[in-house]
N, C-alpha and C positions, 0 to 999 in steps of 0.2 A: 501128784500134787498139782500136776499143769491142767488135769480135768475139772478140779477144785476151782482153781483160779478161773478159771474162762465159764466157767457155770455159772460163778457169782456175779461175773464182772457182763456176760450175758444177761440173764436171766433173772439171779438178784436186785441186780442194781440197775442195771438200765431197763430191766421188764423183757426183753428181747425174747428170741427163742436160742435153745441151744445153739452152740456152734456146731455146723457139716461134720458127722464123725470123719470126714477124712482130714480134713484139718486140724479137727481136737487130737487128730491121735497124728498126726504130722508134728503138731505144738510139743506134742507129747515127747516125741523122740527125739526134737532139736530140743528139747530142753533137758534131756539125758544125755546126751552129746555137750553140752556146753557147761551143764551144774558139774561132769566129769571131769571136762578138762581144766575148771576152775577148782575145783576143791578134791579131788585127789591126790594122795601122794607124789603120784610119780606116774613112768608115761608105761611099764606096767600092768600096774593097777587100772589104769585108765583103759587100758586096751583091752583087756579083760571086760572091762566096764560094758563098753560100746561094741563087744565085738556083736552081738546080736543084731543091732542095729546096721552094722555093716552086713552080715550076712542076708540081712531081708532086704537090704541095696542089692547085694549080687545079687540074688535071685530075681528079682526083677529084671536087675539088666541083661542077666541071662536070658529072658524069654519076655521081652515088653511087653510082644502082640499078647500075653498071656494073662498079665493084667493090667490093672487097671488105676490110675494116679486118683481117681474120685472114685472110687470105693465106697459100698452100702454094707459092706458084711466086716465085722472084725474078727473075720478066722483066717483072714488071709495076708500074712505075714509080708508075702512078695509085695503087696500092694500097698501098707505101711512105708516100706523101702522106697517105692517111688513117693510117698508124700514127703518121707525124711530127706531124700533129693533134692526136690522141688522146692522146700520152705530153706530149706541150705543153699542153695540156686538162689533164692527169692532174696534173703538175707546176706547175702555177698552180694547182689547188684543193689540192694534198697538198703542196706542197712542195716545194724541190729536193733534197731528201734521199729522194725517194719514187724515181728512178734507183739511188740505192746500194742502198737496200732490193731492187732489183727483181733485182741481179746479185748482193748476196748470202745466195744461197739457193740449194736443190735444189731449190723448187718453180720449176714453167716456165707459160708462157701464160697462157690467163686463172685459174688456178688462184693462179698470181703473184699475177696482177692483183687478183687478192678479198683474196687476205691480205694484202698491203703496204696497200691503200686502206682495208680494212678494210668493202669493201661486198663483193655481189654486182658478179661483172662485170658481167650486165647492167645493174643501175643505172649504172654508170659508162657504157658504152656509149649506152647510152639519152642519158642528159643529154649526153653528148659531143655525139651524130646530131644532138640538138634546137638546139644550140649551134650546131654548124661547119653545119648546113641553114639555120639561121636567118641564115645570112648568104650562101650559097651563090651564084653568076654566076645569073643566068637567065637 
C-alpha cells in the first residue's frame, strides 16, 4: 500500500520521478512496523507480524560490510533491513512526520533524505552506521 502512496504523491501528483527503491521499500517496512503495532491485537500477533522485518535487520547487522543501505536490486533482503534501520533511526530523531515529508515531494533518495532532515545525508548515514554498529551481533 506504501508503494501506492508514494507513486501517486511522486509521480501522480506532483509529476516527479519515482522515489529510490531503497527508500520506497525502507517507507515500506516502517510502515508494516507501525500499521502492526497500531492495529493488531495484541503484542503476539504483532510479533509474528514484523518478525521478517526484524530478521532482515539481523542479517544486516550481522554482516554490514556485506551490504548495502542504498541498494539497486530488490532480492536482497539484508539490505531492506538496513533501510528499515535507518528510516526508524531517521524517524526517532526527526519525527514521525519526517515519512510524510519524504513521500510528499519530487525529490527522490538521498537528495530526500537531506532536505526533509535538513542535513547532509551523509551525516545522517554516518550517525545512523555509528548507532545500529554500536550494537551489531558479533
Amino acid at each position: 500500500l506504501q508503494h501506492g502512496f508514494s507513486f501517486n504523491q511522486h509521480v501522480l501528483i506532483r509529476r516527479g520521478q519515482p522515489e529510490d527503491l531503497w527508500v520506497d521499500e525502507a517507507l515500506s517496512s516502517l510502515a508494516e512496523e507501525l500499521g502492526g503495532i497500531s492495529y493488531l491485537p495484541d503484542v503476539n500477533t504483532y510479533s509474528r507480524y514484523v518478525l521478517d522485518d526484524v530478521y532482515d535487520a539481523y542479517q544486516y547487522l550481522a554482516s554490514p560490510g556485506d551490504h548495502f543501505l542504498l541498494q539497486t536490486s530488490d532480492t536482497v533482503l539484508a539490505d531492506f533491513g538496513a533501510g528499515w534501520l535507518y528510516l526508524r533511526y531517521l524517524a526517532d530523531q526527526f519525527g514521525d512526520s519526517l515519512t510524510n515529508k519524504l513521500v510528499g515531494t519530487t525529490l527522490t533518495g538521498t537528495d530526500n533524505v537531506a532536505a526533509q532532515t535538513q542535513l547532509p545525508f551523509a551525516t545522517t548515514a554516518a550517525r545512523w552506521a555509528r548507532a545500529a554498529c554500536a550494537g551489531a551481533p558479533r
